[in-house]
C-alpha positions, 0 to 999 in steps of 0.5 A: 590436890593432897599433900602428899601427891602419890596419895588419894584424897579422902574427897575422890570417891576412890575406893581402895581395891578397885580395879581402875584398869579401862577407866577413862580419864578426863584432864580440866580440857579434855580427854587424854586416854584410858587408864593401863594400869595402877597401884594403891600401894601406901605413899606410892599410888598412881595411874599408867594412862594410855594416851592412844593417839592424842600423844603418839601412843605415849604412856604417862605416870599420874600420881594418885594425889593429881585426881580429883575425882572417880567417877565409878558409875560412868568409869571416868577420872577426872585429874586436875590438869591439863592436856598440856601439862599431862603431855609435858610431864616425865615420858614413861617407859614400863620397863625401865621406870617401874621402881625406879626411885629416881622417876618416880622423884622425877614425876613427884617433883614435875606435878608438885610443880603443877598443883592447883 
């Protein structure tokens, strides 16, 4: 992973400006949802996957340094973790966690911890 976990890495294939939205996202053993939502802002790129009912509908922060790879043509992401790791990190609220500052330390410090 980058050093800098809420950043791409230059080797991803990701094209900033993209829409990633509806993109299916692929952990190291499986699946794991679709992406909801994301943001290519400078030192604070991520992606809001949707696990649908892998997790009970659970919503997860992926910083953008966790990616290994975009896929464009296929429209998959393939981060590099596991289901479990994906499942144990940090729950995500939309309306509380957006700009916080403390979650997203929070999350930083949970994948920091999860780096290959």
């Amino acid at each position: 992973m980058s050093d800098s976990i809420w950043g791409y890495q230059p080797t991803t294939g990701h094209i900033t400006g993209t829409d990633l939205t509806g993109y299916k996202v692929e952990a190291t053993d499986g699946s794991i949802g679709k992406v909801d939502k994301h943001s290519d802002d400078v030192s604070s790129s991520y992606l809001v996957v949707d696990t649908g009912v892998w997790i009970f509908g659970k919503h997860v922060l992926l910083p953008a340094g966790t990616v290994q790879r975009v896929d464009q043509s296929e429209q998959k992401i393939y981060v590099a973790l596991t289901k479990d790791q994906i499942k144990d990190s940090p729950e995500f609220d939309r309306d509380k966690h957006l700009g916080d500052a403390g979650y997203h330390a929070q999350v930083g410090e949970y994948y920091q911890s999860h780096r290959a």
